[in-house]
C-alpha positions as CSV (number, residue, x, y, z in Angstrom):
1,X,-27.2,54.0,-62.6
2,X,-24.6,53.5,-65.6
3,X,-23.1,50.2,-66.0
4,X,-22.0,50.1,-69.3
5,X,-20.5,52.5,-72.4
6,X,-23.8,51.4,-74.1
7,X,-25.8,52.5,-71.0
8,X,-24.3,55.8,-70.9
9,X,-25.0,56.5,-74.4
10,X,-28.9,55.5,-73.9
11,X,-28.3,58.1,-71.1
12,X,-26.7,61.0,-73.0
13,X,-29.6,60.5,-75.9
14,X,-32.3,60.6,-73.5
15,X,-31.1,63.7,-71.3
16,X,-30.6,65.5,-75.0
17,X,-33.7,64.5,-76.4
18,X,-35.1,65.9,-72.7
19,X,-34.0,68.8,-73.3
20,X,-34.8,69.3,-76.5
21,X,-32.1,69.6,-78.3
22,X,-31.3,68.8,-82.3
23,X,-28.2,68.6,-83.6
24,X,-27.5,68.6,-87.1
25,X,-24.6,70.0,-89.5
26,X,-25.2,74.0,-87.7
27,X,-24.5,72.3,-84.4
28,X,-20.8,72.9,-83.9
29,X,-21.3,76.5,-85.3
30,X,-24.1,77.1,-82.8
31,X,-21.8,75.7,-79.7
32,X,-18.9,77.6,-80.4
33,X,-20.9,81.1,-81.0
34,X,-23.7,80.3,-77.9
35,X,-22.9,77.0,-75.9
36,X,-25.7,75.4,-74.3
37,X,-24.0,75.4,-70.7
38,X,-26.7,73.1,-69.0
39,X,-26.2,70.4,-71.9
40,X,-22.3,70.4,-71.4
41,X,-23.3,70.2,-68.0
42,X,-25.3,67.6,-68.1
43,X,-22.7,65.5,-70.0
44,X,-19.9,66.3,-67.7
45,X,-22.7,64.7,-65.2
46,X,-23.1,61.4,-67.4
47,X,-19.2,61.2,-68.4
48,X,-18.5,61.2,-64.6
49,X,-21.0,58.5,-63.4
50,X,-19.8,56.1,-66.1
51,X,-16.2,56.1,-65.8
52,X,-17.0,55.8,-61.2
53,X,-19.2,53.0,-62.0
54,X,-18.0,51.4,-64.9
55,X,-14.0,52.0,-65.7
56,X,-12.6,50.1,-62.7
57,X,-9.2,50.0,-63.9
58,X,-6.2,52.0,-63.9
59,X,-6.6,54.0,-66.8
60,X,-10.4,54.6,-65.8
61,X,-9.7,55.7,-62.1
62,X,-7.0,58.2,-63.0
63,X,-9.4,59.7,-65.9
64,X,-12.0,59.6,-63.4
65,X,-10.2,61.7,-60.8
66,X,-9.4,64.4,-63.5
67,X,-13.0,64.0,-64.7
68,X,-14.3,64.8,-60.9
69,X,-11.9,68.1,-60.4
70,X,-13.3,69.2,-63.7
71,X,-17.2,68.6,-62.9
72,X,-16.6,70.2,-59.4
73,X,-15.1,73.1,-61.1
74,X,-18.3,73.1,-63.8
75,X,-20.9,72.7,-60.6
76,X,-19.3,75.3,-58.9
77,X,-19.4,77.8,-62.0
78,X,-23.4,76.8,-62.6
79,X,-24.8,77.0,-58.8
80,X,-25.8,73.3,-58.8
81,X,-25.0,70.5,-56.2
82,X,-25.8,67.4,-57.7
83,X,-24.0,63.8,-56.6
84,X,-23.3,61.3,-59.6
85,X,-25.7,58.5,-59.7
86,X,-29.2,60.3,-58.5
87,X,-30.8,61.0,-61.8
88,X,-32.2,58.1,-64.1
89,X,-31.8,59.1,-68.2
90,X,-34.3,61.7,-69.3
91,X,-32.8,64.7,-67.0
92,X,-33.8,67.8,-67.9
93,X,-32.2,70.9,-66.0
94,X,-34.7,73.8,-67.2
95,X,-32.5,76.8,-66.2
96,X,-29.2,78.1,-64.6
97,X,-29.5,78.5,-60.7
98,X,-28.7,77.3,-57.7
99,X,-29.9,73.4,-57.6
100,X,-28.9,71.0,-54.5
101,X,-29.2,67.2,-54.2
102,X,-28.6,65.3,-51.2
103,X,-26.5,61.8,-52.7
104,X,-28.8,59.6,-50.7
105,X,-31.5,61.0,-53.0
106,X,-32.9,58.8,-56.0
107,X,-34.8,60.3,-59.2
108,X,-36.2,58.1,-61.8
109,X,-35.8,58.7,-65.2
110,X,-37.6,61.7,-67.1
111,X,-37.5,64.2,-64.1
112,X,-37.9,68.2,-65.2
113,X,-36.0,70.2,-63.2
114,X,-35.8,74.1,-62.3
115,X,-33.6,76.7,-60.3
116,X,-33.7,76.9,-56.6
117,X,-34.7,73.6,-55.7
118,X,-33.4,71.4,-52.7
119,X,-34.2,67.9,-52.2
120,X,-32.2,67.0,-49.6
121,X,-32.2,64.8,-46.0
122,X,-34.1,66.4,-43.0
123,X,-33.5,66.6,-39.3
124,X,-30.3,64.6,-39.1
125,X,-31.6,61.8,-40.9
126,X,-29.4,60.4,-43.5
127,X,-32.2,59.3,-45.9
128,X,-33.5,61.4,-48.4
129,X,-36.6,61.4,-50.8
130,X,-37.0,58.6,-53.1
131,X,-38.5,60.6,-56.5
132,X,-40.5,58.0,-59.1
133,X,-40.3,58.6,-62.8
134,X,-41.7,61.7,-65.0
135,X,-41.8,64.0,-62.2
136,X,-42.0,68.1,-62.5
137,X,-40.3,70.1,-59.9
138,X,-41.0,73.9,-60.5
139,X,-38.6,76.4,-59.5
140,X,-38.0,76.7,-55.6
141,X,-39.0,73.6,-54.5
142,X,-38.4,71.7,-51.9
143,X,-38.3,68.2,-51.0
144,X,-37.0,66.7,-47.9
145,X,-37.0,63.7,-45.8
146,X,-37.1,60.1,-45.5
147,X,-40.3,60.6,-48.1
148,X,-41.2,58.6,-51.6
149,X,-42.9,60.7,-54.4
150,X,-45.0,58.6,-57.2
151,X,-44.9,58.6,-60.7
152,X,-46.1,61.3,-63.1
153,X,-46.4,64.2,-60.0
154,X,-45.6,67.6,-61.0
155,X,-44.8,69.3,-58.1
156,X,-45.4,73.1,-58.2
157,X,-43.3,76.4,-57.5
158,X,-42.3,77.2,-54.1
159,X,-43.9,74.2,-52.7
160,X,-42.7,72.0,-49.6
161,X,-42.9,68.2,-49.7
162,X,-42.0,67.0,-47.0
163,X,-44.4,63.9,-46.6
164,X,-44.6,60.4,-48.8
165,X,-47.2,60.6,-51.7
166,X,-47.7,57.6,-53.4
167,X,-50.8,58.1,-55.7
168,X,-49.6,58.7,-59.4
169,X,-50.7,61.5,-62.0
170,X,-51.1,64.6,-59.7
171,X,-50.2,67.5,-59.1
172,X,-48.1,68.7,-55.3
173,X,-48.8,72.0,-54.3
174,X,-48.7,74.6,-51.2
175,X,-46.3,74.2,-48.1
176,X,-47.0,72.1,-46.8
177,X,-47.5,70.4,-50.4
178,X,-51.3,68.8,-50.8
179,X,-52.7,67.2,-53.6
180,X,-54.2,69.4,-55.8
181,X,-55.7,67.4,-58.4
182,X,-55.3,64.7,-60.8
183,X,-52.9,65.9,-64.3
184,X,-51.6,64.2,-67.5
185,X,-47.8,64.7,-67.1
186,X,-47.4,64.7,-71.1
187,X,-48.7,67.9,-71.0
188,X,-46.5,69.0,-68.5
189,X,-43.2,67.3,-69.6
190,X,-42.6,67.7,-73.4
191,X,-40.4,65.5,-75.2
192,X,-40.4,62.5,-72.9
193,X,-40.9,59.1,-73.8
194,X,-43.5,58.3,-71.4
């Protein structure tokens, strides 16, 4: 969670460099010709958390409020449902499509993320999954539950997860998900810092 203008920058650097993307002198040229919707996206997403958690005064709260209408709007426009504070720095949204995330979920940094997936609270419950750090979720996954998910899982298309795995460096698949087998998430997750 962002605490701090310095925080939020480590944040926007390691969601860009997630991503993939270089900027040089081009850069401006390239964003007013083609803009990279998912990156302004994703830094309307990081703008927003810092000024809720951090700019407690005046000034911050009213900027704030103009900041949420505007990321509402941007969600809205993009099909994704995604609360402030659930993604640690690293985020990389793969492609446009619908994308929803309960706000009681947590996601640790580096997490790859594709269209169509849900992660979300299950059968009343309030809680929601608990995700660990350099996690893969392929297109139309789900996730749901009171569950917790390890560290360096890729979880695979179309799969369900609806129970806790722990173990780290595997690979979820099926529905209901079962481990499949044991994977190095580097080669899985390019450009992180893992």
């Amino acid at each position: 969670m962002i605490q701090s203008k310095k925080e939020y920058l480590e944040y926007l650097t390691e969601d860009k460099n997630s991503l993939g993307i270089k900027t040089n002198w081009k850069t401006p040229i390239k964003e007013l010709i083609a803009p990279n919707y998912i990156w302004k996206f994703q830094k309307k997403l990081r703008k927003l958390e810092y000024y809720k958690n951090s700019r407690t005064d005046f000034l911050g709260k009213l900027y704030g409020s103009f900041l949420k209408i505007r990321f509402r709007k941007y969600s809205l426009r993009m099909g994704f449902s995604i609360p402030i504070n659930v993604f640690g720095p690293g985020l990389a949204i793969v492609h446009y499509g619908t994308i929803v995330i309960n706000d009681k979920a947590k996601i640790g940094k580096n997490c790859r993320i594709h269209a169509n997936t849900n992660i979300g609270a299950s059968g009343g419950s309030k809680k929601a999954p608990q995700i660990g750090n350099n996690v893969y979720i392929g297109p139309g996954a789900k996730i749901f539950g009171d569950i917790t998910i390890g560290n360096n899982i890729a979880i695979a298309a179309n799969s369900s997860v609806n129970k806790s795995f722990n173990e780290d460096g595997i690979m979820l698949a099926g529905s209901p998900a079962k481990r499949i087998k044991e994977i190095d998430i580097k080669n899985i997750i390019p450009n992180s810092n893992i």
